[in-house]
C-alpha positions in Angstrom: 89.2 24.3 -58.0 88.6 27.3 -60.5 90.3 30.1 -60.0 86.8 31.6 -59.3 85.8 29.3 -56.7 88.9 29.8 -55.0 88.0 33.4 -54.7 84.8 33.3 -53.9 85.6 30.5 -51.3 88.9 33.0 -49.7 86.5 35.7 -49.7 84.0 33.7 -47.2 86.2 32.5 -45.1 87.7 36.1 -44.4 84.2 36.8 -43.4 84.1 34.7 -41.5 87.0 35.2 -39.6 85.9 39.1 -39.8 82.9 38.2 -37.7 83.9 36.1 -35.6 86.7 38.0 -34.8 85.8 41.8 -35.2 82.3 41.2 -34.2 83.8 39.7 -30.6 86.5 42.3 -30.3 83.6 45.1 -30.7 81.0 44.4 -28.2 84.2 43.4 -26.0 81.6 40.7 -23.4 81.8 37.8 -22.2 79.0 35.4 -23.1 77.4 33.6 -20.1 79.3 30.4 -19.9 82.8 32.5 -20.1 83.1 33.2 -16.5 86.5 35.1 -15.7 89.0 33.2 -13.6 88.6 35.4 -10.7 85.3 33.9 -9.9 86.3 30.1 -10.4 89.1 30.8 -7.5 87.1 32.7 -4.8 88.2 31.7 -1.3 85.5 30.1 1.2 83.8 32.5 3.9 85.5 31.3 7.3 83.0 31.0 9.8 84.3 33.8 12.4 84.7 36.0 8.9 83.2 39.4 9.9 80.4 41.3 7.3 81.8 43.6 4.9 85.0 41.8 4.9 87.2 42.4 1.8 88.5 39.3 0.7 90.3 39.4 -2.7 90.4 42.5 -5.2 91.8 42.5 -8.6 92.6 45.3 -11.4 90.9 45.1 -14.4 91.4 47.0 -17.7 88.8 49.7 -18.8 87.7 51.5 -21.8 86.5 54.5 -19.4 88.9 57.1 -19.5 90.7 58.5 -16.3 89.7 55.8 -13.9 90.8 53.4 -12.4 88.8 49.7 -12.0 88.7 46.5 -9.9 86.8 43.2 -9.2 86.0 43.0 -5.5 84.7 39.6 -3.4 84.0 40.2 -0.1 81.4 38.7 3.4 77.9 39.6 3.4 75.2 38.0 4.9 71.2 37.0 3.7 68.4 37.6 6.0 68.4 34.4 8.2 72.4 35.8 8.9 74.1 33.0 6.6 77.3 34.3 5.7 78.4 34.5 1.5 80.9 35.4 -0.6 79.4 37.9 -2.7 81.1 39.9 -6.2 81.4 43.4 -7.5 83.0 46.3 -8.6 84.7 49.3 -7.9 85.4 52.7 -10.2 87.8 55.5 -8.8 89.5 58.6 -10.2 92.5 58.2 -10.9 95.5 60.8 -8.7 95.5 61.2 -5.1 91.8 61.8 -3.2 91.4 64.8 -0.6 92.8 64.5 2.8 89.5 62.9 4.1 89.0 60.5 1.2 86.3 60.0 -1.6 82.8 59.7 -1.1 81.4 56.7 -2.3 78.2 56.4 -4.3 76.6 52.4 -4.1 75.2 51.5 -6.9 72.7 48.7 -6.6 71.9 47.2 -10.1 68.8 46.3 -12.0 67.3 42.6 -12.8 70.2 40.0 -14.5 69.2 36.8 -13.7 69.4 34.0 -11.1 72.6 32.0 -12.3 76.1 32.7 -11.2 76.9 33.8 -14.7 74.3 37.0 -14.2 76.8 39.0 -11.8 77.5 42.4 -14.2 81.1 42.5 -12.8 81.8 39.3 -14.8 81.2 40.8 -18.0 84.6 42.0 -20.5 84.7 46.1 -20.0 82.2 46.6 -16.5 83.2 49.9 -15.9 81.1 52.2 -18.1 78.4 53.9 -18.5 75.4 52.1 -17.8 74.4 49.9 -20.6 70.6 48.6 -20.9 70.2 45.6 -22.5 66.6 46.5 -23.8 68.0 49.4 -25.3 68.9 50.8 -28.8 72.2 51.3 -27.3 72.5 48.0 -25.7 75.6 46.2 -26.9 75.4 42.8 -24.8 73.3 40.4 -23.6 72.8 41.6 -20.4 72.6 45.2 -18.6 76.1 46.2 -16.9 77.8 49.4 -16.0 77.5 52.5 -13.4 74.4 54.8 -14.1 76.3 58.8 -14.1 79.7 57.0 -14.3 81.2 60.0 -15.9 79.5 62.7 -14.0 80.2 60.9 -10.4 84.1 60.6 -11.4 84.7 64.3 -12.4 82.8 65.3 -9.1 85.4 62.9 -7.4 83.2 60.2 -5.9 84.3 56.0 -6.1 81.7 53.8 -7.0 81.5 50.0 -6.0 78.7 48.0 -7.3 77.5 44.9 -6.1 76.7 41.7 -7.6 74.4 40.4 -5.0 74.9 37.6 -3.5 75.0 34.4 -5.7 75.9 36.5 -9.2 79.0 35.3 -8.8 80.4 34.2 -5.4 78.1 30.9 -4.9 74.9 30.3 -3.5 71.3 30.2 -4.9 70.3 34.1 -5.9 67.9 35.4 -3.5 66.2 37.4 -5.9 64.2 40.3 -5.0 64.9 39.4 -1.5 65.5 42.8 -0.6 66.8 42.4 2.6 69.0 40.0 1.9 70.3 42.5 -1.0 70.1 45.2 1.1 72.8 43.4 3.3 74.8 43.0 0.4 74.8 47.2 -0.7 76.2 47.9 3.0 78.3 45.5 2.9 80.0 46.4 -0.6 80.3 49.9 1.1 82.7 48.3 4.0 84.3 46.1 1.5 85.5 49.6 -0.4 86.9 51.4 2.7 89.4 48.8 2.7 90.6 49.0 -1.1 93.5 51.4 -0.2 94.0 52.7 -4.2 90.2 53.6 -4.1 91.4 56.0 -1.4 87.6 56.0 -0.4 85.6 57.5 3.1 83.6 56.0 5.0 80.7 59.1 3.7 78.1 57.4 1.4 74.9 57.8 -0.9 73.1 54.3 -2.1 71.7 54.5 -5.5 70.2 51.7 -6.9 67.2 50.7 -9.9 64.7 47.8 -10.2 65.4 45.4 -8.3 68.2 47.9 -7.2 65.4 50.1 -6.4 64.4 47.5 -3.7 67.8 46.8 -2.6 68.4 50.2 -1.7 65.3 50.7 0.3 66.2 47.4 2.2 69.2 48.9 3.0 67.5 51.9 4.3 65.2 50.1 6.6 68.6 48.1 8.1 70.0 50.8 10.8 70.8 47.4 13.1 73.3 46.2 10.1 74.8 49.1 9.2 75.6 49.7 12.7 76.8 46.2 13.4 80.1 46.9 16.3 81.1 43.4 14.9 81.4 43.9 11.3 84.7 44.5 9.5 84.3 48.2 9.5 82.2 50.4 11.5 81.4 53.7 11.3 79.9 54.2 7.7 77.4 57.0 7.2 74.9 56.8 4.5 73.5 59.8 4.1 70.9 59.3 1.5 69.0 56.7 -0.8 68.1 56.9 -3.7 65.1 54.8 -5.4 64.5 54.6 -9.0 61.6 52.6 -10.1 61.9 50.7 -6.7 60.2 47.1 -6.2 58.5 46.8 -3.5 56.3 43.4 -2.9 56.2 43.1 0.4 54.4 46.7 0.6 51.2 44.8 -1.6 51.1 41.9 1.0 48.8 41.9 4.2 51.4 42.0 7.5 50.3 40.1 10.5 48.2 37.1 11.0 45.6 36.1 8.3 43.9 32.7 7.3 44.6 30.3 5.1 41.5 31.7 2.5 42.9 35.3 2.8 46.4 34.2 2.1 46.1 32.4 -0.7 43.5 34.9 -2.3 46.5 37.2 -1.6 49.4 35.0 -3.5 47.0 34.0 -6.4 45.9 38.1 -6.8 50.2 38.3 -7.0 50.5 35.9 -9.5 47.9 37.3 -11.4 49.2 40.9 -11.3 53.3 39.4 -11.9 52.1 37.0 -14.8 50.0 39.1 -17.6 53.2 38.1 -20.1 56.2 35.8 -20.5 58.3 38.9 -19.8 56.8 39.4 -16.3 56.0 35.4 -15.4 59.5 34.6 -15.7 60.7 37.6 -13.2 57.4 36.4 -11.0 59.3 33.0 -11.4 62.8 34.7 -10.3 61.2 35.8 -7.2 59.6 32.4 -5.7 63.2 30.5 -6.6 64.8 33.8 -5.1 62.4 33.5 -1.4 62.6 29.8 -1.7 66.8 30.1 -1.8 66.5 32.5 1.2 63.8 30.1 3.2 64.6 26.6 2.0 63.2 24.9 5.4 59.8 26.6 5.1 59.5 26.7 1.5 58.9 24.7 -2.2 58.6 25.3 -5.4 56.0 22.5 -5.8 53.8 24.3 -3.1 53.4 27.0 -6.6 54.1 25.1 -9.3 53.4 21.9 -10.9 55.9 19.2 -10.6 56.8 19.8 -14.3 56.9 23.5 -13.2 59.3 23.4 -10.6 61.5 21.1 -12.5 61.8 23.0 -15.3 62.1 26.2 -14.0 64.5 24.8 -11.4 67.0 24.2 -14.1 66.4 27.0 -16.3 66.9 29.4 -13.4 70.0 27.9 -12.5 71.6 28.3 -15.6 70.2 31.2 -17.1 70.5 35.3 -17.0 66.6 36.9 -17.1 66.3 37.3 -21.0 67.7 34.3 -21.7 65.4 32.6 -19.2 62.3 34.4 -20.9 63.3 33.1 -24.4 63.4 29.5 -22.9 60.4 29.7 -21.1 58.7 31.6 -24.4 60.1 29.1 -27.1 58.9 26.2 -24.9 55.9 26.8 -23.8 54.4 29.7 -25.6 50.8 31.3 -24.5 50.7 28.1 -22.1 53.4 29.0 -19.7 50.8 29.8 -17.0 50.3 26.0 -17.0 53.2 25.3 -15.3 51.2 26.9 -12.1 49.5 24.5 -10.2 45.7 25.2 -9.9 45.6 25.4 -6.5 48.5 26.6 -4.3 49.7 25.2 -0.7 51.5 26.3 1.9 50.4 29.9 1.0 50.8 31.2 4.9 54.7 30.3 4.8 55.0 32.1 1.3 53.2 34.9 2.6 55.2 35.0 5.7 58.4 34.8 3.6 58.0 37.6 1.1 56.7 40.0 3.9 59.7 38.7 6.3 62.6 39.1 3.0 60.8 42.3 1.7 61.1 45.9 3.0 60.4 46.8 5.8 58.1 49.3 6.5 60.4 51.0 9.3 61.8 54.8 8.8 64.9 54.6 6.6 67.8 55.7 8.5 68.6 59.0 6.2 66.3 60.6 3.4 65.1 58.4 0.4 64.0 59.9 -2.8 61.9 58.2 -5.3 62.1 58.4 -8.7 59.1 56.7 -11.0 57.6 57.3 -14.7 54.1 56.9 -15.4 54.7 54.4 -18.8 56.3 51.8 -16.1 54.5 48.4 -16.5 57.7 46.3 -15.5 57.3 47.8 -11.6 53.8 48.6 -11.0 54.2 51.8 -9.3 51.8 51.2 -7.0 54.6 49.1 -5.2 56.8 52.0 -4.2 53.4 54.4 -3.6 52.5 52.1 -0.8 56.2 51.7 0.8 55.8 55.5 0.0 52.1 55.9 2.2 53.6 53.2 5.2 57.0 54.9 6.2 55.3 58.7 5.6 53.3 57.4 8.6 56.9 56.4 10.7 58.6 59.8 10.5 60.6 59.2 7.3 62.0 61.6 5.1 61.1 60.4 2.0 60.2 62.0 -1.4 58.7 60.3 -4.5 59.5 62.5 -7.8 57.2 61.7 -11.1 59.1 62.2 -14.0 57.9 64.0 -16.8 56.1 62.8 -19.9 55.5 59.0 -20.2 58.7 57.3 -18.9 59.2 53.6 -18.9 60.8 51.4 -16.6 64.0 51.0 -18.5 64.5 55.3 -19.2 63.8 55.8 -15.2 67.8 56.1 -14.6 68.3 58.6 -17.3 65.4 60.6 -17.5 66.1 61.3 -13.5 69.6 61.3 -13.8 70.3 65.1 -13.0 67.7 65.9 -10.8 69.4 63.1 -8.7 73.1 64.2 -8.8 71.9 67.5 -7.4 70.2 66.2 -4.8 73.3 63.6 -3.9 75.4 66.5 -3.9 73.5 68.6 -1.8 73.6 65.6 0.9 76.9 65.0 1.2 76.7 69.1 1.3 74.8 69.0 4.3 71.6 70.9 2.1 67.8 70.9 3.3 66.0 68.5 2.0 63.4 69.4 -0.8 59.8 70.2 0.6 58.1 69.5 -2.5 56.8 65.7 -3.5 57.4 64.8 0.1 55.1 63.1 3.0 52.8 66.3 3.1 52.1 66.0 -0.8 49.4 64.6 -2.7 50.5 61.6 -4.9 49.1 59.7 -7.7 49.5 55.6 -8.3 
């Protein structure tokens, strides 16, 4: 070999090894099938095991100055009361809380996936700031992190995130299964009362986008599960929720008895309005594997789909986190993925039944809610949270729904509302009135 070649040939293979190495060490994440050991070792849910119950936590390094960081499993439950183990996380200043402990701020995360890869706790470095996979910041595959982190911390609060349950802990993901998720936000709140280093109180706030949106309006519509005398810890006071670009699909659907003609005029009108691209079919798709998971006696994916359909999307679901899925779907079947619908739907009463029954209810939250929604949003058609918005105004609820200004998309709702909502979670914990603008008495816009 010429001295040249030899070189040339060194010189590639250092590259090489720059990339594979540096590049890695950079982004600092965990590809999909790298799944920490903590989640390949999770105990099994005993069957007298209580909701909330904290069942394993583990210290993880952070890149986030001053705080401190753990992996959490712990018992929650999904809406027909089958108990899980479900994952998360939890952030804390570091040094000794006050005398009555920290507040805790939930944070209830946006759309992942399905699989048991999706959980954001499973990723390298979880405990930052939140990072948005769609973007120009985005540094991973996925979206992962606390929305405020560094703002919440100074101000003294602990944060524990949930996974949801099956992001992580087993199970088929109930996605967008609000109440089942909703379960699994109060649940993560009991589960960090008992993580004595988080020194945390039993005082909360839920704050949650997306599909966190919905999850923390199901848990405002749960005051029968969060006052549960036989979960692991009672007591917890959640003194405000709040919604950023909130889904809402059970507010859409008709409630009460209908036919057959009306309810399957109703699920093919969804499917239209969840299907206009590959982008929003495959989250449509997420939802009926996510109700079907959460009603499998009642339900199947072949009452929706095609045989080919349900097949395929059954195994792509599985295994794949959303973008990845949309890729797959995308690569192999292009402008014809609305083929893999059947033409004509069955069992639509059941399906209908199901989403309204898994959805939100339309009950007044048990403390205030604030909405928080930008006009350029096509991910989350805000007409979803304007209707949960018009049904529990009629209940009595304290609710607000704040547009933001200018023309903000789905994916800059969390930091375009970002400190109009850390005032008003720091005047709740405060004890503060409550806004009176851009509540029930106001006029708002779709």
């Amino acid at each position: 070999m010429s001295l040249i070649r030899f070189r040339f040939t060194s010189f590639v293979l250092s590259m090489i090894t720059f990339f594979a190495v540096g590049v890695s060490h950079a982004n600092q994440r965990f590809g999909p099938d790298e799944i920490p050991s903590f989640y390949k070792t999770l105990p099994n849910v005993e069957a007298n095991a209580k909701p909330g119950t904290l069942l394993r936590a583990e210290k993880i390094d952070t890149s986030t100055p001053n705080i401190d960081a753990w992996r959490i499993a712990y018992v929650s439950t999904d809406i027909s009361g089958r108990k899980w183990v479900t994952t998360g996380m939890v952030a804390a200043p570091q040094g000794e809380a006050p005398a009555e402990g920290r507040p805790i701020m939930a944070w209830a995360h946006g759309t992942t996936g399905t699989a048991q890869s999706c959980g954001p706790s499973q990723v390298l470095d979880p405990a930052v700031t939140l990072n948005q996979y769609f973007l120009p910041s985005g540094n991973s595959w996925t979206d992962y992190g606390f929305p405020a982190l560094k703002p919440l911390i100074d101000q003294g609060y602990v944060i524990v995130a949930t996974d949801y349950q099956g992001l992580g802990g087993g199970g088929r993901h109930q996605y967008v299964v609000s109440a089942t998720q909703g379960r699994d936000v109060i649940d993560s709140i009991r589960a960090v009362t008992q993580l004595k280093e988080a020194q945390a109180s039993k005082r909360s706030v839920v704050y949650g986008w997306s599909q966190g949106g919905g999850s923390t309006l199901g848990a405002a519509s749960q005051a029968d599960y969060l006052n549960d005398k036989d979960a692991a810890v009672t007591g917890i006071n959640i003194l405000g929720f709040v919604a950023m670009a909130p889904a809402d699909i059970a507010a859409l659907l008709p409630k009460g008895q209908v036919s057959d003609a009306t309810a399957e005029k109703f699920v093919t009108d969804f499917f239209s309005l969840m299907s206009t691209d590959v982008f929003n079919f495959t989250h449509l798709a997420m939802n009926l594997w996510g109700t079907q998971a959460a009603f499998p006696n009642k339900l199947k994916l072949s009452d929706l789909f095609t045989q080919e359909g349900a097949q395929a999307l059954d195994g792509i679901l599985e295994r794949k986190c959303v973008h990845v899925a949309a890729d797959t779907i995308n690569y192999v079947y292009g402008k014809t993925y609305k083929s893999l619908l059947r033409p004509k739907i069955e069992n639509a009463q059941a399906w209908l039944s199901a989403m309204n029954e898994g959805g939100i209810a339309p009950v007044k939250p048990l403390a205030p809610v604030v909405i928080y929604w930008g006009t350029a949003d096509t991910v989350v058609p805000p007409v979803m949270h304007l209707k949960y918005f018009e049904q529990v105004c009629k209940v009595g609820a304290e609710v607000s729904r704040v547009q933001l200004p200018g023309k903000i998309t789905h994916f800059g709702t969390p930091g375009a509302s970002q400190a109009d909502y850390l005032q008003w979670v720091e005047d709740r914990f405060a004890g503060k009135p409550l806004p009176t603008s851009n509540g029930c008495g106001s006029k708002q816009g779709s």
